[in-house]
C-alpha positions in Angstrom: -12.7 9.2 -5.6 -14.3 6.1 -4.0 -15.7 5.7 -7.1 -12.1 6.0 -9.5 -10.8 3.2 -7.0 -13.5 0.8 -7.1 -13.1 1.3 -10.5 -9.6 0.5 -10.8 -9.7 -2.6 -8.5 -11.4 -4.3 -10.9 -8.7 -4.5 -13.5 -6.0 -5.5 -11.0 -8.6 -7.8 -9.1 -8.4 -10.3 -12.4 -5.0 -10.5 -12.3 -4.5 -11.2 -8.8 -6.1 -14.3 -9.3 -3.2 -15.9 -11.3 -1.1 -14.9 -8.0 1.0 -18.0 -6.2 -0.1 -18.6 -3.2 3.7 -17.4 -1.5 3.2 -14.0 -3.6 -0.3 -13.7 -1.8 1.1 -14.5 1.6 4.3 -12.1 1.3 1.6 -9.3 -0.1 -0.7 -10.3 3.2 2.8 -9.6 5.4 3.6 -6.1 3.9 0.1 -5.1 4.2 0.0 -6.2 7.5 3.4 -4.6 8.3 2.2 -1.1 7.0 -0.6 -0.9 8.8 0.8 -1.4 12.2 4.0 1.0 11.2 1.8 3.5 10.2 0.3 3.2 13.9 3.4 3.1 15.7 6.4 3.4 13.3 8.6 3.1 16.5 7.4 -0.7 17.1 10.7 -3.0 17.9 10.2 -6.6 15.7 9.3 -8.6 18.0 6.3 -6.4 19.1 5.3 -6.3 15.3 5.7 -10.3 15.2 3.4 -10.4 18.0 1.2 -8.1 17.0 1.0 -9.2 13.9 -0.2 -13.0 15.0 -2.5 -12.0 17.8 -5.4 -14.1 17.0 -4.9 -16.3 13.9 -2.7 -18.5 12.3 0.8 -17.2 13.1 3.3 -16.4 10.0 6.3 -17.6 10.0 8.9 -15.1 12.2 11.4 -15.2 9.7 9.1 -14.6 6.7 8.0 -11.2 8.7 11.3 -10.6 9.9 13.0 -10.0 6.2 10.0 -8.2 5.3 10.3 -6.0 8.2 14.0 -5.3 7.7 13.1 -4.1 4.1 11.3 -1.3 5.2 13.5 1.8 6.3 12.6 5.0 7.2 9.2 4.6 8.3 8.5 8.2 8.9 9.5 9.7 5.7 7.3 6.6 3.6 4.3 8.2 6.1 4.8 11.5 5.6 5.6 11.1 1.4 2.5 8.8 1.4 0.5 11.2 2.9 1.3 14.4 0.8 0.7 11.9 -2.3 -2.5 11.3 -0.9 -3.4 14.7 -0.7 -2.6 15.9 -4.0 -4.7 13.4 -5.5 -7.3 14.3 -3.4 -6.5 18.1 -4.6 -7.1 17.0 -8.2 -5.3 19.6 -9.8 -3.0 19.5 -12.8 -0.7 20.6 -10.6 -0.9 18.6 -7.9 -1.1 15.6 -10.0 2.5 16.9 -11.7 3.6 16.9 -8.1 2.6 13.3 -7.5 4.1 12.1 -10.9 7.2 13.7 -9.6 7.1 12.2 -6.4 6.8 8.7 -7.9 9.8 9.1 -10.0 11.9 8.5 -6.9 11.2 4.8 -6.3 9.7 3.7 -3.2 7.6 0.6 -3.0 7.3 0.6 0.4 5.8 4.6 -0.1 3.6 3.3 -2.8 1.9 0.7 -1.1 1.6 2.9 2.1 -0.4 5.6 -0.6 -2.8 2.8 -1.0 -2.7 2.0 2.9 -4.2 5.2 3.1 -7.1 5.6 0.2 -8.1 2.0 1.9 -8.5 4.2 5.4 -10.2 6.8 3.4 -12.5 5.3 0.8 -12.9 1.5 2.0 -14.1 -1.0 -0.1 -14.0 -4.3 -0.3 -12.6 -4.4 -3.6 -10.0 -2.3 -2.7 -9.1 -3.9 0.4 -8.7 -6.7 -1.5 -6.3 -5.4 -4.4 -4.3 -3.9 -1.1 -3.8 -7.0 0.9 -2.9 -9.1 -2.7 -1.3 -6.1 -4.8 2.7 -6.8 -5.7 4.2 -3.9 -4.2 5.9 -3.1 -7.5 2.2 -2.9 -8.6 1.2 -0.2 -6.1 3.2 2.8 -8.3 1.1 1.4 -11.3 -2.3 1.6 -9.4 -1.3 5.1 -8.5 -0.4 6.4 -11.7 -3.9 4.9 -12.9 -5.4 6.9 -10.4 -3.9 10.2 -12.1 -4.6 9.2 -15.5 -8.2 8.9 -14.5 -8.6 12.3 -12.8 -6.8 13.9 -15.8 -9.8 12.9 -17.9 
């Protein structure tokens, strides 16, 4: 699997280099976002503003703000996320009918969370880099890549 994803970074890695400089920045944020939600999806925003600027240059509260108030149901984009993660991981034509299934409900938020994980699983810097610039409308692409792949 480690592999696949390397793999597949490198065709969104060109691409992402054409990316504005907002688009990077509100990529940065979601990233960012997801990772602390997926530690503590009960975080109140101002926790998550801190949090977020512990350290480094601060982003703008508003900019994290909107982004935060985007993403509902926290729980149910972990627990999705992490049964998408395991079917791929399962490999089976099943399990990969499963996922496809899955991803006809859209869920951005989901989708980016799915690559959240693979990045805890099978880090790289390629892919940490694809998942901290990625378009989250980009994330269901990257995973349906994924499933082509283990088709083959």
């Amino acid at each position: 699997m480690e592999n696949l994803l390397i793999e597949l970074c490198s065709k969104y890695t060109e691409s992402l280099k054409k990316q504005s400089a907002e688009d990077k920045e509100s990529n940065i944020i979601y990233g960012e976002i997801l990772e602390i939600l997926k530690l503590n999806p009960t975080i109140n925003p101002y926790d998550l503003l801190n949090t977020l600027n512990k350290g480094r240059n601060p982003h703008d509260k508003n900019k994290v703000r909107n982004r935060r108030d985007r993403i509902t149901g926290v729980h149910k984009i972990i627990e999705e996320a992490n049964a998408i993660v395991n079917k791929l991981l399962d490999g089976t034509p099943e399990s990969l009918t499963e996922v496809k299934e899955l991803l006809k409900t859209p869920n951005i938020y989901r989708n980016r969370m799915v690559l959240n994980i693979l990045l805890e699983e099978f880090y790289s810097d390629e892919l940490n880099e694809v998942y901290y610039s990625i378009k989250n409308d980009q994330c269901k692409g990257f995973i349906i890549s994924i499933i082509e792949k283990l088709e083959k």
